[in-house]
N, C-alpha and C positions, 0 to 999 in steps of 0.2 A: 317318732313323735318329736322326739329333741331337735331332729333338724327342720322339720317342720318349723319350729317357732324360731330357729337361729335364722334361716333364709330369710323366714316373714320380719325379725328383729333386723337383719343387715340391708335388706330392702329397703323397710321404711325407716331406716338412720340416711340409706343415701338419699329417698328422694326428701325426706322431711328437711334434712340439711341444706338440699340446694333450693329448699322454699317452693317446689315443684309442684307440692300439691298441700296448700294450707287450708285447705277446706276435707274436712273430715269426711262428707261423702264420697269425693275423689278417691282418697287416703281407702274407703272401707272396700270400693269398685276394684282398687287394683288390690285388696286383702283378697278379695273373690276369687278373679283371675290368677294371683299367686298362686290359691288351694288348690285350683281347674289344674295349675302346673304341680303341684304339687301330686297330685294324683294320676299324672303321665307319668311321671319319674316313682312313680310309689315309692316316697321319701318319707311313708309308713314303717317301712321297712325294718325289722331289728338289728341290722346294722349299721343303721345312719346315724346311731350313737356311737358307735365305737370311736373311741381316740378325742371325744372332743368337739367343740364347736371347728368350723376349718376359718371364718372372716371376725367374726365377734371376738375371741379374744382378740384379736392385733390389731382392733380399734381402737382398746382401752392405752393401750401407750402413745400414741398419736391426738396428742391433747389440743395444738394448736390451729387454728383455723387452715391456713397454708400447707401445714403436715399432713392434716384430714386431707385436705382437695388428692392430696397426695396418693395416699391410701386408698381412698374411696375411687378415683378416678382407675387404678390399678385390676378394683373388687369390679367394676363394672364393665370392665373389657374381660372381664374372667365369665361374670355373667351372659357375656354378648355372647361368648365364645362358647358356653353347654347351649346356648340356644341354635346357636348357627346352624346344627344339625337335624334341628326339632322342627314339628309337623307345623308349617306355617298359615295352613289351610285353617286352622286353630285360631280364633278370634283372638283368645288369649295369649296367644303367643306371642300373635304377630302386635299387639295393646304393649304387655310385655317389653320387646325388642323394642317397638317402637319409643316407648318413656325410655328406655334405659339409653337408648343412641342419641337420644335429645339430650340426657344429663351427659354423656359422653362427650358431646358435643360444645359443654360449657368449661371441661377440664381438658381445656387443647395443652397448658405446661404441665399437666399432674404425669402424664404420660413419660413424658419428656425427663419429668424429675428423675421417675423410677429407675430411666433407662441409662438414666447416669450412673446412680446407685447400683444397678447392678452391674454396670461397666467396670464402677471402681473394687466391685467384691472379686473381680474375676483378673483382678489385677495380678499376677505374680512377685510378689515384695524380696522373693529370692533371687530375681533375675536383676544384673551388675548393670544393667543400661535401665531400666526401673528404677532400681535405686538411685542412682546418678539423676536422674528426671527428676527426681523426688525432692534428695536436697539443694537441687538448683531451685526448686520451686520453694523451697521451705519458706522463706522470710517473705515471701507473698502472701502463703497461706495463712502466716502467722499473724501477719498484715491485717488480711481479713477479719481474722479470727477478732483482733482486739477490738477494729472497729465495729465489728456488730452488736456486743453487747450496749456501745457507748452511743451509737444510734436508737438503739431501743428505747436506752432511759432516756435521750433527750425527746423521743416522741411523746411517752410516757409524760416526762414532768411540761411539756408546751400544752399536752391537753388538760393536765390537770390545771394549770395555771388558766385558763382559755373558759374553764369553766366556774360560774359566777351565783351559782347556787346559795 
């Protein structure tokens, strides 16, 4: 029952987010065809509690609008990916796949982002040509690093100023 309502909870975080369905009968249609899917995969189950939600927690740290596209574009290639297998003869399925490859479709750099992210996880820091990559790079990085904060605030204090409330 718990993931029951975490799948129906990370669903409608993504489509609600990318504005896909602001109309609440849409939003209730694809709650239907989740269920329909929900009761192929009998995700009644008493083990589909165990260990936790698997997408809902690791939303909550990913607070920024950019971050999310991030996240969520990652959650819904994961989603494409249990379906790819599933009975497409299945109205719901194929509704399903179908919403979810349309918001895929809107996150062409979320993809992209991740696969830097996990490039750089898989990086070896103990390896002497690595390393050497590294600190030739360092005062680039560093570079970056400064200016980002310092563009923020100035976008930050233009709009505030911009606004005449």
């Amino acid at each position: 029952m718990a993931f029951q309502t975490y799948s129906l909870f990370v669903v409608s975080v993504i489509i609600t987010y990318f504005g896909r369905f602001g109309n609440s009968l849409i939003l209730a249609q694809i709650q239907n065809e989740i269920d329909q899917l929900k009761a192929d995969f009998n995700s009644s189950h008493s083990d589909v509690a165990d260990g936790g939600p698997i997408f809902t927690d690791k939303l909550i740290n990913w607070t920024e609008r950019n971050e999310k596209r991030i996240i969520l574009s990652q959650i819904v290639s994961m989603y494409l990916e249990i379906l790819k297998n599933t009975d497409k003869s299945k109205a719901h399925v194929r509704r399903i796949s179908e919403e979810l490859y349309t918001l895929k479709s809107e996150l062409p750099d979320g993809l992209k982002k991740m696969k830097d992210l996990m490039d750089l996880a898989k990086l070896q820091m103990s390896d002497l040509k690595i390393q050497r990559k590294a600190v030739n790079e360092l005062f680039s990085v560093l570079q970056k690093l400064v200016e980002t904060p310092t563009s923020l605030k100035r976008k930050r204090s233009q709009s505030q100023r911009g606004c005449k409330c």
